[in-house]
C-alpha positions in Angstrom: -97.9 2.4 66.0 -100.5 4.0 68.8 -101.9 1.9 71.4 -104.3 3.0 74.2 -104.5 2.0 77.8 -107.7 0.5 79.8 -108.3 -0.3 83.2 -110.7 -2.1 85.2 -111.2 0.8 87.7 -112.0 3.0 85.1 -112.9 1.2 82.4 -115.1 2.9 79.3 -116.2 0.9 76.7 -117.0 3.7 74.7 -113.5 5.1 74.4 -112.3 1.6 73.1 -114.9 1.9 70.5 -113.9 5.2 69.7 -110.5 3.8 69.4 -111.0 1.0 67.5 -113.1 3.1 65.0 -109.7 5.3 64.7 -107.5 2.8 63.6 -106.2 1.4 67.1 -105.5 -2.3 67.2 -103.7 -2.5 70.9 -104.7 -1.7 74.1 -102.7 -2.6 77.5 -104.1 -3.2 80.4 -102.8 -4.6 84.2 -104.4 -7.0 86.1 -102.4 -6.5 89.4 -103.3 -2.9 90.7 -103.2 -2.8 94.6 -106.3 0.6 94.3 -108.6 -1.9 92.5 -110.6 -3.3 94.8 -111.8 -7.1 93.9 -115.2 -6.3 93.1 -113.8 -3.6 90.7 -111.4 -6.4 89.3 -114.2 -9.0 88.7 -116.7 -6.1 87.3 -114.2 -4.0 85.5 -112.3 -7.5 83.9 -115.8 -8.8 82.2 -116.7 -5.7 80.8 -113.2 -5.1 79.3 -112.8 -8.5 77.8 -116.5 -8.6 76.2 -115.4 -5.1 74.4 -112.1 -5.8 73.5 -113.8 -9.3 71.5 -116.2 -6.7 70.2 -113.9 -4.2 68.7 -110.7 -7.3 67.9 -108.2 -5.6 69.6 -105.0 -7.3 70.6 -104.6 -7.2 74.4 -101.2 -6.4 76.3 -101.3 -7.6 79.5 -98.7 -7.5 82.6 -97.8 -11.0 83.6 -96.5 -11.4 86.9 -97.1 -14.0 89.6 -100.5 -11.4 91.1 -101.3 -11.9 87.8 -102.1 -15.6 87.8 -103.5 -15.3 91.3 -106.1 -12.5 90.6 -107.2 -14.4 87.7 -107.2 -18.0 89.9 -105.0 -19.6 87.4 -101.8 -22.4 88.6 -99.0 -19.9 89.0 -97.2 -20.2 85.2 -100.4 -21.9 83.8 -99.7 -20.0 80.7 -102.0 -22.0 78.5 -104.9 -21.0 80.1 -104.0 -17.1 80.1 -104.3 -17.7 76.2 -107.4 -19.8 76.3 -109.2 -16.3 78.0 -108.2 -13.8 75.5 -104.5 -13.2 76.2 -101.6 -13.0 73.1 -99.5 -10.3 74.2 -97.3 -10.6 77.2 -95.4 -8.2 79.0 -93.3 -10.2 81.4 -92.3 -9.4 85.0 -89.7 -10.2 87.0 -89.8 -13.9 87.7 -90.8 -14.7 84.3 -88.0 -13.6 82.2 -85.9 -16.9 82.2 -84.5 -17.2 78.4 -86.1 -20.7 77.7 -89.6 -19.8 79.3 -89.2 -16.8 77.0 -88.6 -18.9 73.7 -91.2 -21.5 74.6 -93.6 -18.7 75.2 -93.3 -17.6 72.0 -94.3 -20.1 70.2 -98.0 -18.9 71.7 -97.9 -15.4 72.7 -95.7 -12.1 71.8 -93.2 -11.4 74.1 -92.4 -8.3 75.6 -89.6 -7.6 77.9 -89.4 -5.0 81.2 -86.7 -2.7 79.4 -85.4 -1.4 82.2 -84.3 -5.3 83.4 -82.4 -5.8 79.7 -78.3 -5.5 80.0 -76.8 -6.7 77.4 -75.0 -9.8 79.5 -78.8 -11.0 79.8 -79.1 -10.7 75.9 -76.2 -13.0 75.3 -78.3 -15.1 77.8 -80.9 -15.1 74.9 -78.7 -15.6 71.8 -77.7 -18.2 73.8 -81.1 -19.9 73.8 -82.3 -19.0 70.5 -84.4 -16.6 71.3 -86.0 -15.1 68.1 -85.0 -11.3 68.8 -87.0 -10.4 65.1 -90.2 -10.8 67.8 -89.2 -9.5 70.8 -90.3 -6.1 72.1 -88.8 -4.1 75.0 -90.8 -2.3 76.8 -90.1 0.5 79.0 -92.1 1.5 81.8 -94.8 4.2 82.6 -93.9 6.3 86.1 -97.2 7.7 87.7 -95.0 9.6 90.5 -93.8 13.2 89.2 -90.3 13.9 88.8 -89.4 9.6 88.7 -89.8 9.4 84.6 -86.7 8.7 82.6 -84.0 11.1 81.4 -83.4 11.3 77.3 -80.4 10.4 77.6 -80.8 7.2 79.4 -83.7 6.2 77.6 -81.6 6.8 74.6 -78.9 5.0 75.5 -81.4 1.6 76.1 -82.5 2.1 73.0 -79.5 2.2 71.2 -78.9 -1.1 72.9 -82.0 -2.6 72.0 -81.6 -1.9 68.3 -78.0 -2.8 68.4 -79.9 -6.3 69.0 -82.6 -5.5 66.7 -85.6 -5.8 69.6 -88.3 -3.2 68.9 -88.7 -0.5 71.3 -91.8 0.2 73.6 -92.4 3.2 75.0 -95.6 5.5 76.6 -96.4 8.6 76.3 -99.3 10.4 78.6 -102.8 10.6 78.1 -104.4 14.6 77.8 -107.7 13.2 78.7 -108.7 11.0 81.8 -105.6 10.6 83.8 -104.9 7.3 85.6 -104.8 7.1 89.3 -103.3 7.2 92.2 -101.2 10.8 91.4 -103.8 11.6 88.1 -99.8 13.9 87.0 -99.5 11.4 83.9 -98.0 7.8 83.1 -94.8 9.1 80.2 -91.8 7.0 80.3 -89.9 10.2 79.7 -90.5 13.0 82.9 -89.9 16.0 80.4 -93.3 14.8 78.8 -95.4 14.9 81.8 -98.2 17.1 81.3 -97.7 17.1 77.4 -100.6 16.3 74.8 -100.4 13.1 73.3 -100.3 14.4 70.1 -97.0 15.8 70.9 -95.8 13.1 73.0 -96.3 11.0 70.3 -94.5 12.7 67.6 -91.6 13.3 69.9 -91.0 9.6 70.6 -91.3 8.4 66.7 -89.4 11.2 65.3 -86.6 11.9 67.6 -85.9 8.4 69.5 -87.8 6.2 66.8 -89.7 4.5 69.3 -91.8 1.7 67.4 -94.7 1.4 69.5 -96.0 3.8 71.5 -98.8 3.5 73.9 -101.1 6.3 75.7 -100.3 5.5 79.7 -103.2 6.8 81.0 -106.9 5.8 80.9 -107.9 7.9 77.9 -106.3 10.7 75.2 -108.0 13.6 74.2 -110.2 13.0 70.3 -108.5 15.8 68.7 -105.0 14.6 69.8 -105.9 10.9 68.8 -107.8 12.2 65.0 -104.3 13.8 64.3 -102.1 11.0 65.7 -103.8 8.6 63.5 -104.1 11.5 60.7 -100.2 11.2 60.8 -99.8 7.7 60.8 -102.1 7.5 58.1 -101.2 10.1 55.3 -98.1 11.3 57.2 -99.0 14.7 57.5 -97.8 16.9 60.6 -100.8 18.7 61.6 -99.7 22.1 63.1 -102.1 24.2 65.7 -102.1 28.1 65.3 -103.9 30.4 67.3 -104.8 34.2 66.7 -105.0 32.8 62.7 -105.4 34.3 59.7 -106.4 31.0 57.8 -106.9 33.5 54.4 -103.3 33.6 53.6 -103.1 29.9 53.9 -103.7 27.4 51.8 -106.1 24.5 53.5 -104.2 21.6 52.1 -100.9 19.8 53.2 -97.8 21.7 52.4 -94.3 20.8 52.3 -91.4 21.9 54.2 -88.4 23.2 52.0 -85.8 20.8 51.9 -83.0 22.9 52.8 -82.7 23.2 56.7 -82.3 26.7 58.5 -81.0 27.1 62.0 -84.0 30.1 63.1 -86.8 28.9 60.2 -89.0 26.6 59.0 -89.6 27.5 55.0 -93.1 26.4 53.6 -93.4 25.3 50.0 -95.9 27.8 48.7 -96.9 30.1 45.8 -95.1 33.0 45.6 -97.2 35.8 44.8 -97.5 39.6 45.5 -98.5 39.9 49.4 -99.4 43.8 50.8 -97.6 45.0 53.4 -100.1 44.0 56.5 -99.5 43.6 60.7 -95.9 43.3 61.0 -94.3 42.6 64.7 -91.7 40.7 66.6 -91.6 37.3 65.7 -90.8 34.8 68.9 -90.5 31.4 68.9 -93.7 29.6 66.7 -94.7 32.9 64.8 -96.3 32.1 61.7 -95.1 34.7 59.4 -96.0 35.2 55.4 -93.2 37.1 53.4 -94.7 41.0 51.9 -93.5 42.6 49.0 -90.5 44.0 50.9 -88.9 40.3 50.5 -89.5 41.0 46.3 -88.9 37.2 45.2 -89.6 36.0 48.4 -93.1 37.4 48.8 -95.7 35.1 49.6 -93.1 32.4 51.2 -94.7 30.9 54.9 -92.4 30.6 57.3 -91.9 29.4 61.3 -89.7 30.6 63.8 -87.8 28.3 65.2 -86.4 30.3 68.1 -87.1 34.4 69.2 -86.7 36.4 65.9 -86.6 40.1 65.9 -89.0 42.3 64.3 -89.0 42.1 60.2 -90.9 44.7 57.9 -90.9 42.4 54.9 -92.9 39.3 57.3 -96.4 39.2 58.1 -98.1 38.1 60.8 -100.4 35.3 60.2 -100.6 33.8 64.0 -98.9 31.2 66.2 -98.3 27.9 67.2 -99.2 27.9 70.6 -96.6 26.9 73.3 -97.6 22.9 74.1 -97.3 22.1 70.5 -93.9 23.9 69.9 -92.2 21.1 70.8 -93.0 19.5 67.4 -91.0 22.4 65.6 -87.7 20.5 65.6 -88.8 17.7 64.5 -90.3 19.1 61.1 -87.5 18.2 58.3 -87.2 18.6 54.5 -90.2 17.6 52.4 -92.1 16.8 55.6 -95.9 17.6 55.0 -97.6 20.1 56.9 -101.3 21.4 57.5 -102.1 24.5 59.8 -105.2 24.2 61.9 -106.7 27.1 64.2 -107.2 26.4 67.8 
């Protein structure tokens, strides 16, 4: 699942339309920024809740004790944060006392600061009776370069959270307005900062099988949020190429051949007699179609996986340009595909 991000210093309502007309159901916001200034907070909140009534999209919001203040609520007056458009609560520290969390869910859904979840504080919630089935951890978002998560740490959460069965929450950064203060991106991972979405995105479903995945900053990119939802949808990969030659491809999905190679990707296609045409070196995201030098094999597509030397029996078709050649490991057996020139 994609969720967006809004703000109240930056707040567009017409990027949560065009959201909302894409599929997206959830945004997140937080109501405790120290750069909003209070006029910005009392504009900015208005705005935001009259468009995300408009559009019915379910709102995430950071609950901490600023929270109740800014909104000049009774500290813990949690009734009230429902009665003004509230379901979705990510708690903060000083909220996350295992009966307050399974009394709030019988209102709102729950979702727990990941980083604060050991497992002696999950035994804490067995303990109570929390219903786990409902309960999302979250991790965070780090605005500061080089303070994001390592894989392997967030990996290791993760493991524990679906050792419990909690589903996982994770962002991912935006490639269109970034958020303030540092504008560098809000990933959870730090290896992601400054990647698309689009490849953020794929990353953290396919290779950590994050659930629910939200853009940190204040807006993504259209073309990265068409081919997130495009995937989601009809579960096809879409796959930039640059310096194309679309001709030799067919403009429909195609499947990746079952059987895994260490240096290619195989594409399911037609094999047919192919001339012998612009033959080079083939480095790491060349697009190659087999010539009849390959005899059975002509007409096969195929993707380089890692730096290939030259081949006479491959043609070059083009390449998938270096920020989206992240997504190459992650294409497996049977896997749809569908090139697109950039």
């Amino acid at each position: 699942m994609l969720g967006i991000s809004a703000y109240l210093k930056d707040f567009s309502a017409t990027y949560l339309k065009q959201a909302a007309d894409a599929g997206i159901q959830a945004v997140f916001t937080s109501l405790h920024l120290p750069e909003e200034t209070p006029q910005e907070f009392t504009t900015g909140l208005a705005q935001f809740r009259q468009s995300v009534h408009r559009y019915d999209l379910d709102i995430m919001v950071d609950v901490s004790r600023e929270t109740f203040k800014k909104l000049g609520l009774a500290q813990g007056d949690f009734s009230e944060l429902a009665a003004q458009g509230f379901h979705t609560l990510r708690l903060d520290a000083g909220f996350d006392e295992p009966q307050l969390i399974k009394q709030l869910q019988a209102t709102f859904k729950v979702v727990l600061n990941a980083s604060t979840i050991d497992e002696n504080f999950l035994v804490r919630l067995q303990r109570t009776k929390v219903d786990f089935s409902q309960l999302i951890a979250a991790h965070n978002f780090y605005p500061k370069p080089e303070t994001g998560l390592t894989p392997a740490y967030f990996q290791a959460k993760n493991h524990l959270f679906k050792a419990w069965g909690l589903q996982t929450l994770a962002f991912i950064p935006g490639d269109g307005l970034k958020r303030y203060p540092f504008y560098a991106g809000l990933p959870t991972l730090e290896l992601q900062r400054g990647w698309n979405s689009y490849t953020a995105y794929l990353e953290m479903t396919q290779r950590y099988g994050v659930q629910q995945v939200y853009i940190g900053d204040s807006q993504l990119s259209p073309q990265s949020l068409a081919w997130i939802q495009r995937f989601n949808q009809e579960h096809v990969v879409t796959l930039p190429i640059a310096d194309a030659d679309l001709s030799q491809l067919p403009q429909q999905p195609l499947a990746i051949r079952a059987e895994e190679s260490p240096q290619l990707i195989r594409v399911q296609t037609k094999r047919q007699p192919q001339a012998i045409k612009q033959t080079l070196a083939r480095p790491k995201g060349t697009v190659t179609c087999e010539n009849n030098l390959a005899k059975r094999y002509a007409g096969e597509v195929e993707i380089a996986k890692a730096d290939l030397p030259f081949s006479p029996t491959s043609n070059y078709l083009g390449t998938i340009p270096a920020p989206y050649q992240a997504i190459l490991p992650l294409l497996t057996g049977k896997q749809r595909v569908q090139f697109v020139a950039v």
